[in-house]
py3Dmol code that shows the C-alpha trace and the ligand (Angstrom):
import py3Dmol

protein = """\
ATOM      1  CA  UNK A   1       0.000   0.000   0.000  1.00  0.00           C
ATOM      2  CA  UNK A   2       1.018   2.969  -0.877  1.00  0.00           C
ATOM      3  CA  UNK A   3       2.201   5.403   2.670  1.00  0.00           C
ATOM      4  CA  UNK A   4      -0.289   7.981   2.054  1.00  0.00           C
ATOM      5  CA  UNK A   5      -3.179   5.641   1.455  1.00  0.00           C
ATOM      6  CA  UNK A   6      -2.381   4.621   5.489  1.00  0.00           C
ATOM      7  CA  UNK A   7      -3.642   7.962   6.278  1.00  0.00           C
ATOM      8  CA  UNK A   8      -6.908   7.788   4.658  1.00  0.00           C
ATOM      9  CA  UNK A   9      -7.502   3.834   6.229  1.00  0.00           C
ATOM     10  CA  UNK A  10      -6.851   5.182   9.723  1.00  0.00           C
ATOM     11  CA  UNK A  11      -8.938   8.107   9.144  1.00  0.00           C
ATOM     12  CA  UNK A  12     -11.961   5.819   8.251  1.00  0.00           C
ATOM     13  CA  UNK A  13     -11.217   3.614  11.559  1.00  0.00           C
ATOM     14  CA  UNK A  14     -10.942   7.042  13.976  1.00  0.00           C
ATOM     15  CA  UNK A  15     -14.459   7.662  12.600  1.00  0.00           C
ATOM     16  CA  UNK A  16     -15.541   4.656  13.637  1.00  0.00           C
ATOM     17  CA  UNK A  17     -14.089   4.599  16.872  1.00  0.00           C
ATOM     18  CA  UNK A  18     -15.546   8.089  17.799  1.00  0.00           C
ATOM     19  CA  UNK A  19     -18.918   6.580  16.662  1.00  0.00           C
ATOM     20  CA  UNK A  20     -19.137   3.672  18.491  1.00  0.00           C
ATOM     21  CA  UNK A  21     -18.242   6.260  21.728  1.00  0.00           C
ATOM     22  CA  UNK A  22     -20.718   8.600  20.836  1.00  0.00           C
ATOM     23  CA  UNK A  23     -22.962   8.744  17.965  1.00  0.00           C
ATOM     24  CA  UNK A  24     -23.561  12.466  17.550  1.00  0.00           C
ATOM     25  CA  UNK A  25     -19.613  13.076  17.752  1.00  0.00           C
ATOM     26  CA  UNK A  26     -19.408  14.905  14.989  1.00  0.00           C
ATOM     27  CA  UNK A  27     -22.297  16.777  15.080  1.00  0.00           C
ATOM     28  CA  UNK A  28     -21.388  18.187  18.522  1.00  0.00           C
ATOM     29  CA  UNK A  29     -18.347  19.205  16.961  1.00  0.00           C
ATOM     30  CA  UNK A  30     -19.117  20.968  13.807  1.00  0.00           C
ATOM     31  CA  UNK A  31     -21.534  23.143  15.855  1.00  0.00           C
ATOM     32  CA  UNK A  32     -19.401  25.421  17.563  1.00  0.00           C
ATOM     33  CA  UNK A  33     -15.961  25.605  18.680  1.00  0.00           C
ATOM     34  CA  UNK A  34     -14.668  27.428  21.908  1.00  0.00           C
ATOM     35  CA  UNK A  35     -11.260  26.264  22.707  1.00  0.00           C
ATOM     36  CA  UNK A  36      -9.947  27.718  25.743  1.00  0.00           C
ATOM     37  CA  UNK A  37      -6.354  27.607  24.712  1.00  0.00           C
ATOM     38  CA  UNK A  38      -4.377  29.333  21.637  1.00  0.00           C
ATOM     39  CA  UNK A  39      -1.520  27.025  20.939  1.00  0.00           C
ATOM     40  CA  UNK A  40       1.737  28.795  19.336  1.00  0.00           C
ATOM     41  CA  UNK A  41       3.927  25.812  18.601  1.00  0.00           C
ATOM     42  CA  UNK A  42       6.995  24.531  16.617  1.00  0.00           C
ATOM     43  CA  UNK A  43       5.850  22.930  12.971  1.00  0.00           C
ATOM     44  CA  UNK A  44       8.336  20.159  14.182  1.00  0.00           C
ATOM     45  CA  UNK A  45       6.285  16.376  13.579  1.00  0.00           C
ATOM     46  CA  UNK A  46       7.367  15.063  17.091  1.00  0.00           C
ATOM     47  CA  UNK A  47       5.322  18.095  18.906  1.00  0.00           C
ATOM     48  CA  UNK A  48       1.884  17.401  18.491  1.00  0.00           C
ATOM     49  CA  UNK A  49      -0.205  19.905  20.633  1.00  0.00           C
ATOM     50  CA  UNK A  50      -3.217  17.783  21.251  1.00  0.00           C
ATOM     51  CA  UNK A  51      -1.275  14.693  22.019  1.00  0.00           C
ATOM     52  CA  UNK A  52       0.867  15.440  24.640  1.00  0.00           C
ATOM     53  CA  UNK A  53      -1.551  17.761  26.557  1.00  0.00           C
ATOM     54  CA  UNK A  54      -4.416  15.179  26.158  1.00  0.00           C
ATOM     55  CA  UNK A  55      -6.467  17.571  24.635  1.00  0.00           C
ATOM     56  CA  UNK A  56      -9.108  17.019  22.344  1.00  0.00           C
ATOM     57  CA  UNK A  57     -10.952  18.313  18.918  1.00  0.00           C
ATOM     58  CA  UNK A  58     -12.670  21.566  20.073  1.00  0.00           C
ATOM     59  CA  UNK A  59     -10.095  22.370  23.042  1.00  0.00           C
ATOM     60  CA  UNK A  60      -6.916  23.939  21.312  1.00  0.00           C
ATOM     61  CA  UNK A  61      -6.624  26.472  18.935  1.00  0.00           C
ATOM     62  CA  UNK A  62      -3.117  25.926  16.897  1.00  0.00           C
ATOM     63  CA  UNK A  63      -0.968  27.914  15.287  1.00  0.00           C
ATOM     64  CA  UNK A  64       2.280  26.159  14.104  1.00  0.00           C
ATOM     65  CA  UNK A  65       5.673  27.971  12.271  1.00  0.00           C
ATOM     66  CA  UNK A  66       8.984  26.907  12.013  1.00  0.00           C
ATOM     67  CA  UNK A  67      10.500  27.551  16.129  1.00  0.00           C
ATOM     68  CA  UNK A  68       7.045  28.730  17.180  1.00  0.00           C
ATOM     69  CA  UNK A  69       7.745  32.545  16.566  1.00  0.00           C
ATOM     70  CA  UNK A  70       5.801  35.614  17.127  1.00  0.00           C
ATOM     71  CA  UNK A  71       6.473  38.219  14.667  1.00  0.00           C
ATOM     72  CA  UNK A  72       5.162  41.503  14.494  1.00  0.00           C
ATOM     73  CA  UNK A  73       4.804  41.704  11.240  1.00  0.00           C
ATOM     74  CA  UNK A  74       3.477  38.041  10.351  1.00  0.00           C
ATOM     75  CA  UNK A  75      -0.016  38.883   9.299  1.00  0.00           C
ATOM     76  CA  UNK A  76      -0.617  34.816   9.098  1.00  0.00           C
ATOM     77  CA  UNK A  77       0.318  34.597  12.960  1.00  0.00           C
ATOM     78  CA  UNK A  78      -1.400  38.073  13.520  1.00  0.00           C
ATOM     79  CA  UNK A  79      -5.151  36.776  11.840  1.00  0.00           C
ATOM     80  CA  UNK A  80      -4.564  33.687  14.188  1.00  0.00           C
ATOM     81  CA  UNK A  81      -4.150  36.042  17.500  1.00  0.00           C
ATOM     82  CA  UNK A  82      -6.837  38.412  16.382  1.00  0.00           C
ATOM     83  CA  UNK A  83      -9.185  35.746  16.127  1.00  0.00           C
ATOM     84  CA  UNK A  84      -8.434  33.317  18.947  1.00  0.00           C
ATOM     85  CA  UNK A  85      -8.603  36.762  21.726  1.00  0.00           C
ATOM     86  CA  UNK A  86     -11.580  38.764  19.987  1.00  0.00           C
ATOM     87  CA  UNK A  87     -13.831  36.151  18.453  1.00  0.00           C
ATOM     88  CA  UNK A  88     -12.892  33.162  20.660  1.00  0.00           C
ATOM     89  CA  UNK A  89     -12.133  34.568  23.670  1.00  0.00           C
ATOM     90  CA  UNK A  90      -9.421  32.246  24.616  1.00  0.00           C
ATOM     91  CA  UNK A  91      -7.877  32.712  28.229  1.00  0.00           C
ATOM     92  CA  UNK A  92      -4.827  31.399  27.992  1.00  0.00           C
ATOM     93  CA  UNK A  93      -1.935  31.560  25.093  1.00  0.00           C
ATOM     94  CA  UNK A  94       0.748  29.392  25.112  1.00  0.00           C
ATOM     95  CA  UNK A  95       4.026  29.286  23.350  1.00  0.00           C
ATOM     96  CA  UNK A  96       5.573  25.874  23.239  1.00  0.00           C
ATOM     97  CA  UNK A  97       9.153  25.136  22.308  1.00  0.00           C
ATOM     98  CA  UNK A  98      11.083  22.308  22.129  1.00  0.00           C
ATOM     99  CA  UNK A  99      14.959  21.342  22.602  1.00  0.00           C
ATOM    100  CA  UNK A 100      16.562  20.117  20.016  1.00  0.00           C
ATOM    101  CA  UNK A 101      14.119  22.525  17.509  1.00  0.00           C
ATOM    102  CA  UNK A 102      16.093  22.177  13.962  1.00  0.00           C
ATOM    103  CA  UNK A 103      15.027  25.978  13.545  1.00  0.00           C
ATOM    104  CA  UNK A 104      16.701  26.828  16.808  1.00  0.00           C
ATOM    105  CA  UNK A 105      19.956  24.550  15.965  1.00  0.00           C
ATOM    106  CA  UNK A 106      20.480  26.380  12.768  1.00  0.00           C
ATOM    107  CA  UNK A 107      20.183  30.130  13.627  1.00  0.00           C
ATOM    108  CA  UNK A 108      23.008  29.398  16.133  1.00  0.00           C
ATOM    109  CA  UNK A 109      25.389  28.615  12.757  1.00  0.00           C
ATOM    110  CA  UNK A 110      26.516  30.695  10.295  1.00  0.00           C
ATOM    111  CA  UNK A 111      25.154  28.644   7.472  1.00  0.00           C
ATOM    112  CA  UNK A 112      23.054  30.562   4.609  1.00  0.00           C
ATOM    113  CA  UNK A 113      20.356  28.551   4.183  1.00  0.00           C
ATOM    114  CA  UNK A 114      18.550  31.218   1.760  1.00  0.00           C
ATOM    115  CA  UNK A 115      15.090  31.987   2.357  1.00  0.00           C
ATOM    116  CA  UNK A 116      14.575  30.352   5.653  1.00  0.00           C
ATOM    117  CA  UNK A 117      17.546  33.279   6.700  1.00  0.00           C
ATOM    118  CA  UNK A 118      15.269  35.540   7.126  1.00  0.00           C
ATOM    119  CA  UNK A 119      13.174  33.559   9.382  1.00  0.00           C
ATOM    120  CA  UNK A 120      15.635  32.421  11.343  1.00  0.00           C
ATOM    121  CA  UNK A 121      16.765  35.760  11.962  1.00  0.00           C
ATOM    122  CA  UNK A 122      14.592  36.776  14.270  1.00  0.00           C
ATOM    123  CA  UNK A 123      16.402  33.302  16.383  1.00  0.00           C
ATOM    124  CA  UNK A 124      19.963  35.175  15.844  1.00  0.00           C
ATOM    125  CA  UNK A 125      18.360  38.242  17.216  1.00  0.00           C
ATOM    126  CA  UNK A 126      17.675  36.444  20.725  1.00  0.00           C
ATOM    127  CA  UNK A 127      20.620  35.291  20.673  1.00  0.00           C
ATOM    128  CA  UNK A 128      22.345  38.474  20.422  1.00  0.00           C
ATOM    129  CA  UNK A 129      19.806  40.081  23.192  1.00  0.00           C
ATOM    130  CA  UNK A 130      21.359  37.391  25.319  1.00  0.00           C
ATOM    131  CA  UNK A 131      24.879  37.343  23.955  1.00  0.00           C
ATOM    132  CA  UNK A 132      26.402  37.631  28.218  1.00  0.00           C
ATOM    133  CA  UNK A 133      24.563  34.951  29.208  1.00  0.00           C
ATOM    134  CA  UNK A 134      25.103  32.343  26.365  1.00  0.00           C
ATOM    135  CA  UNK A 135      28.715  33.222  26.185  1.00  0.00           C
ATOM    136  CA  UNK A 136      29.300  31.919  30.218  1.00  0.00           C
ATOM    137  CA  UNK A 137      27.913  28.379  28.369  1.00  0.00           C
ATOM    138  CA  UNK A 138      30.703  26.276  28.220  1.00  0.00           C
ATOM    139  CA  UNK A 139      28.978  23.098  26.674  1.00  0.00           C
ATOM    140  CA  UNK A 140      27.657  23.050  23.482  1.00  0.00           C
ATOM    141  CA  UNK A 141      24.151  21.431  24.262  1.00  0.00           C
ATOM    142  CA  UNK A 142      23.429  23.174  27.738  1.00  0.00           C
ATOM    143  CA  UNK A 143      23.900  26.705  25.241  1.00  0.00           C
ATOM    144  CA  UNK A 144      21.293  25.052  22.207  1.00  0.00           C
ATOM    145  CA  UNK A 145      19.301  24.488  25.295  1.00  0.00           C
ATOM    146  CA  UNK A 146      19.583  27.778  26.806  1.00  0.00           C
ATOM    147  CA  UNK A 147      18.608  29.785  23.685  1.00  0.00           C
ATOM    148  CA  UNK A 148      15.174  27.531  23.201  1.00  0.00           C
ATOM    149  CA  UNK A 149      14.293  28.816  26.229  1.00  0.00           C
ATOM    150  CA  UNK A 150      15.369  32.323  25.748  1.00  0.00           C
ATOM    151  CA  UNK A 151      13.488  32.165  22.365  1.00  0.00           C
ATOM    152  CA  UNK A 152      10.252  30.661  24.110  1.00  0.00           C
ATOM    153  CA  UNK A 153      10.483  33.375  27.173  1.00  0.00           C
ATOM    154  CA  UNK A 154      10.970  36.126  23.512  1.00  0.00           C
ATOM    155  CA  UNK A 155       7.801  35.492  22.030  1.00  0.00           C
ATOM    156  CA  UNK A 156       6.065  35.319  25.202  1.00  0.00           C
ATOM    157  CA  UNK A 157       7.020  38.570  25.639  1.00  0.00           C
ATOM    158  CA  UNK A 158       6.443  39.945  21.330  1.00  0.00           C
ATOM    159  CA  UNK A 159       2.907  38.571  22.262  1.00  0.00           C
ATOM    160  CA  UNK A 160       2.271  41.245  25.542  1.00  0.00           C
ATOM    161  CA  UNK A 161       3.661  43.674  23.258  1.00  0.00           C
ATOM    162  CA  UNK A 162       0.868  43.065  20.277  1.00  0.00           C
ATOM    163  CA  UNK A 163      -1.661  45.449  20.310  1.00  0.00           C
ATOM    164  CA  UNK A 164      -4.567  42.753  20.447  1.00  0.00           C
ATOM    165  CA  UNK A 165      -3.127  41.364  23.786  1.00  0.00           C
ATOM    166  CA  UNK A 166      -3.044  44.759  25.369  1.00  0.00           C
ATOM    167  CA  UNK A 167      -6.296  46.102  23.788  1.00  0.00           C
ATOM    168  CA  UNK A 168      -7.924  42.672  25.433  1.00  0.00           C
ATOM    169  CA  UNK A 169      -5.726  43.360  28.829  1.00  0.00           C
ATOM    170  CA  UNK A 170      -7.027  46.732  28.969  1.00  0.00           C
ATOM    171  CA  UNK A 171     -11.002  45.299  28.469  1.00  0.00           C
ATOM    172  CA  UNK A 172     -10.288  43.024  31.343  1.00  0.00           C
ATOM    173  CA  UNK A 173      -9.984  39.628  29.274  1.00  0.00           C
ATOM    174  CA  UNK A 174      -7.366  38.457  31.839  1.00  0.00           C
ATOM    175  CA  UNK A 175      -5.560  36.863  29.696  1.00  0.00           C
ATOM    176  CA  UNK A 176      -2.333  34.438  30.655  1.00  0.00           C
ATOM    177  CA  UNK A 177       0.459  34.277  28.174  1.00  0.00           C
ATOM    178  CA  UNK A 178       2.171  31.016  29.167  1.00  0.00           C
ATOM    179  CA  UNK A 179       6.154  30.027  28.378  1.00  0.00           C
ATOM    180  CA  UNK A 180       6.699  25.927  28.140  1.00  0.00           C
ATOM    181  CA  UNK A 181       9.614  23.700  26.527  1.00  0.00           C
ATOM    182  CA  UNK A 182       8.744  20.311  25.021  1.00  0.00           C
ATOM    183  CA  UNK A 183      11.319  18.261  25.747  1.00  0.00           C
ATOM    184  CA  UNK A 184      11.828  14.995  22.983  1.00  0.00           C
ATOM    185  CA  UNK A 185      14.047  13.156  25.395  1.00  0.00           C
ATOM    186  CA  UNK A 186      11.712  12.706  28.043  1.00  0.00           C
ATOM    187  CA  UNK A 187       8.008  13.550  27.263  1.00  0.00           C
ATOM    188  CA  UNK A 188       7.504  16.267  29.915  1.00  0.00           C
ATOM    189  CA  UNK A 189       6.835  20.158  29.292  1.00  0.00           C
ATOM    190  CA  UNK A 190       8.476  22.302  31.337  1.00  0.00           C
ATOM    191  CA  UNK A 191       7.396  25.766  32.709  1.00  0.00           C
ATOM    192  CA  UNK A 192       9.886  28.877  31.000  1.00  0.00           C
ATOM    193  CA  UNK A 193       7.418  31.780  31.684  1.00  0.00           C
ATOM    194  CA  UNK A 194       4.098  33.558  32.504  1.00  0.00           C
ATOM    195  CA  UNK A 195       2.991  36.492  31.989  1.00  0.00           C
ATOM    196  CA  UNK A 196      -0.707  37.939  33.994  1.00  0.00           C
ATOM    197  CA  UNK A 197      -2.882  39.868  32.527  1.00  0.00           C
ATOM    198  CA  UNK A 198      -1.380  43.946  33.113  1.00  0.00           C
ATOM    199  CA  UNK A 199       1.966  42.882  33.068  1.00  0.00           C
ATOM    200  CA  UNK A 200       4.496  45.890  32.634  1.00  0.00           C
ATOM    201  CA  UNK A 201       6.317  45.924  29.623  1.00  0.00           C
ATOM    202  CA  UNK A 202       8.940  48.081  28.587  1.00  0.00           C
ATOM    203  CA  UNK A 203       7.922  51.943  28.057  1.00  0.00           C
ATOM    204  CA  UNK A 204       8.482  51.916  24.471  1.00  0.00           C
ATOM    205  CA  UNK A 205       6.133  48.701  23.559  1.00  0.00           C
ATOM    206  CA  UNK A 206       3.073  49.847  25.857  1.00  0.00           C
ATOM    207  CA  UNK A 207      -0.003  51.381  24.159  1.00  0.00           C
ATOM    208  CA  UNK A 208      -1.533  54.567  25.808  1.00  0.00           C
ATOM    209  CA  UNK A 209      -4.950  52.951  25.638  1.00  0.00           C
ATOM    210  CA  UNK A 210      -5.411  54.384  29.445  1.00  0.00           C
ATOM    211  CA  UNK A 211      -5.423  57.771  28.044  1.00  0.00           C
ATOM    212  CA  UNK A 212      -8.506  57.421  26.393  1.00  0.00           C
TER     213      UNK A 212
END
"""
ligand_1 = """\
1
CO
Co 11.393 23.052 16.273
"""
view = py3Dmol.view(width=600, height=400)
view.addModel(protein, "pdb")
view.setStyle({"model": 0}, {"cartoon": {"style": "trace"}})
view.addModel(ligand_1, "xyz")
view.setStyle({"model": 1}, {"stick": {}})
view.zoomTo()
view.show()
């Protein structure tokens, strides 16, 4: 058989399965969707959000990019943020790294790589906000370590600064932007940051919204 016809086979037998658990499955959940969690993850096949938070259909919305980044100008990423805090009302965003993240591994060389550079940039740009710290890193894999982390806690933080998270701070949403590292060798996720509702942000990113 050929590999993608495996796909289609076990799609047929989840329907089934779901079924014979509950007959109106799928009618339940075409009706309506109100996840409570936006999902910002690495594209990376061994992170699946839904399995390793035993989450199901309906309870995650997911956006997925090459090292989970949040850039300010990434209108695809943007849409998904706009949509998930205004429309869904989600309560809780998290970003979810991973070590060993291939995106991660290959900002940290010097290789051009052409398009992907500029992608990977904003990686190299991390590491130079943290250029003290990841210089006192003696061992090669405690450093690629270091900077997933560092890149996790980054977007965390580019996500306070959007306007939408602010805008929905400021209207009392309450939202919790949440910091966590997948790691492959173990299974487990692992706490980076959080950030409450109101958090202060640098000067220079904060909107003026209370001078309305
Ligand atoms: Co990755």
């Amino acid at each position: 058989m050929e590999d993608y016809k495996r796909l289609l086979l076990a799609n047929k037998a989840w329907v089934q399965d779901k079924l014979s658990v509950s007959s109106d499955y799928f009618e339940k959940l075409a009706a309506d969707q109100q996840p409570e969690f936006l999902w910002i993850g690495c594209a990376d096949s061994r992170v699946p959000a839904e399995e390793i938070t035993g989450t199901q259909p309906g309870q995650l919305f997911v956006h997925r990019n090459v090292a989970n980044l949040v850039v300010h100008t990434d209108f695809n990423m943007l849409s998904v943020l706009q949509y998930a805090v205004e429309a869904l009302k989600v309560k809780h965003i998290i970003v979810c790294g991973h070590y060993g993240c291939g995106g991660v591994f290959n900002a940290m060389t010097r290789k051009d790589l052409g398009l992907i550079n500029k992608w990977l940039r904003h990686i190299k740009d991390v590491c130079r906000m943290h250029e003290r710290e990841l210089a006192s890193i003696a061992d090669d894999r405690e450093r690629f370590d270091r900077v997933v982390e560092l890149n996790v806690r980054e977007q965390v933080m580019n996500l306070a600064e959007t306007s939408i998270v602010q805008k929905s701070w400021r209207d009392g949403s309450g939202i919790k932007i949440h910091g966590w590292v997948y790691d492959l060798r173990t299974g487990y996720l692992k706490e980076i940051a959080l950030m409450d509702a109101g958090s202060v942000l640098d000067t220079i990113y904060k909107y003026d919204y209370e001078l309305e």
